[in-house]
SETORSE-922889 format. One record per residue (C-alpha): residue in three letters; x, y, z. Coordinates in steps of 0.2 Angstrom, whole numbers, padded with zeros to 4 digits, always signed. Example, Ala and Ser with C-alpha at 12.3 -4.5 7.8 and 13.67 -1.06 7.14 Angstrom:
2
Ala+0062-0022+0039Ser+0068-0005+0036
This chain:
120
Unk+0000+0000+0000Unk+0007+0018-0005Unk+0000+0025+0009Unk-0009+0023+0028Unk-0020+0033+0037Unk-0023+0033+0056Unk-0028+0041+0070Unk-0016+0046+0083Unk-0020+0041+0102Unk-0026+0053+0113Unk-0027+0069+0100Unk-0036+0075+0086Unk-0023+0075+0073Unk-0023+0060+0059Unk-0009+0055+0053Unk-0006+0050+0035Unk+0010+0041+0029Unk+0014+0040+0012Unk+0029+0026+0006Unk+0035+0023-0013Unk+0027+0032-0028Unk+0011+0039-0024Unk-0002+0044-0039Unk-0015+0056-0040Unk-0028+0043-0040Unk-0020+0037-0022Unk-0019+0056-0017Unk-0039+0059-0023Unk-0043+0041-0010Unk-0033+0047+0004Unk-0047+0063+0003Unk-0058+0055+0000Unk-0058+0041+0013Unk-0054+0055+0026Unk-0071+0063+0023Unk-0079+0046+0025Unk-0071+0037+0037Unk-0061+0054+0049Unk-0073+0068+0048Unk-0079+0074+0065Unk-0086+0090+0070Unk-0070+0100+0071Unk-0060+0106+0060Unk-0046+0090+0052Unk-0029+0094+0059Unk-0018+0082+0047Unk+0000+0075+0049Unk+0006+0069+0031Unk+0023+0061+0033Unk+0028+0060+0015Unk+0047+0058+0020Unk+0046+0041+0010Unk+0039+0048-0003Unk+0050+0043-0019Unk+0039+0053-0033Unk+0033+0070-0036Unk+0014+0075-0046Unk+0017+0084-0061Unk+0013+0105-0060Unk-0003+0097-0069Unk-0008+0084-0058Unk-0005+0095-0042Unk-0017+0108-0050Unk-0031+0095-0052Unk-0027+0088-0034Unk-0026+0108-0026Unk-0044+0109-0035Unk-0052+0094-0029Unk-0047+0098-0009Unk-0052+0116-0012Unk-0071+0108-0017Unk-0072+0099-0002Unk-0079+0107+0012Unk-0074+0096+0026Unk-0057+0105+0023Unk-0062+0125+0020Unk-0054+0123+0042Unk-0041+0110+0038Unk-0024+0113+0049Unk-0010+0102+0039Unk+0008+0100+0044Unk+0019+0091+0030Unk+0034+0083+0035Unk+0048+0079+0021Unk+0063+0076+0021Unk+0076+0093+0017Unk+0082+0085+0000Unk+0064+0082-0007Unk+0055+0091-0020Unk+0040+0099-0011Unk+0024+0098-0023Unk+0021+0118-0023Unk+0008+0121-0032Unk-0005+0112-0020Unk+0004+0121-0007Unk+0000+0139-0012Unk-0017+0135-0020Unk-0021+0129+0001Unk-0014+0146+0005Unk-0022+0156-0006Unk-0040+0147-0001Unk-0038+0152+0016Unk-0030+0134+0025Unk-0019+0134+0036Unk-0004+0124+0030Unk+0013+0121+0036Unk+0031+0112+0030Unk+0042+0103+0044Unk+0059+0093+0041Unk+0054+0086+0060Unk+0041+0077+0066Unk+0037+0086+0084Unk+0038+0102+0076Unk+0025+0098+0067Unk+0014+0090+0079Unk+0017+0105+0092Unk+0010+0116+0077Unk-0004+0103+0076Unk-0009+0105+0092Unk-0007+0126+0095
């Protein structure tokens, strides 16, 4: 499997882990399963560790993939800290296309960095 989700014990934040190359069609079930199987009634406040992620979206699959969270409304609040590693591409058109929607979106080379963010 190219990626896992799961809840982290005792706190609201979920955690998805990607590992290998990761399409846009795995990308589009990850959303997709989070809305089904994650959504409460606050806002998502995501981990994504994609520091074994081996492959980048093209500019034109990032696009389509910033447009189809940005139509979903169960992340219009989202809170997302990315963790990578310092010598990966970062997919950057998804990232400003969160930022100019409004959510709040953050990159981390460390893990509790990024879960202190999470929880502030």
């Amino acid at each position: 499997m190219t990626y896992k989700i799961e809840a982290i014990e005792n706190s609201d934040i979920i955690r998805i882990t990607y590992k290998g190359d990761v399409s846009l069609d795995d990308r589009i079930s990850v959303i997709h399963q989070l809305c089904i199987d994650y959504k409460r009634n606050t806002q998502f406040k995501l981990l994504i560790d994609a520091r074994l992620l081996t492959s980048a979206i093209t500019p034109t699959e990032q696009s389509v993939f910033g447009t189809y969270i940005a139509s979903r409304e169960e992340f219009l609040q989202a809170k997302v800290a990315v963790i990578i590693d310092t010598a990966q591409v970062i997919n950057n058109i998804i990232l400003e296309k969160s930022l100019l929607l409004g959510h709040q979106i953050r990159v981390f080379n460390r893990k509790n960095e990024a879960i202190a963010w999470l929880e502030n």
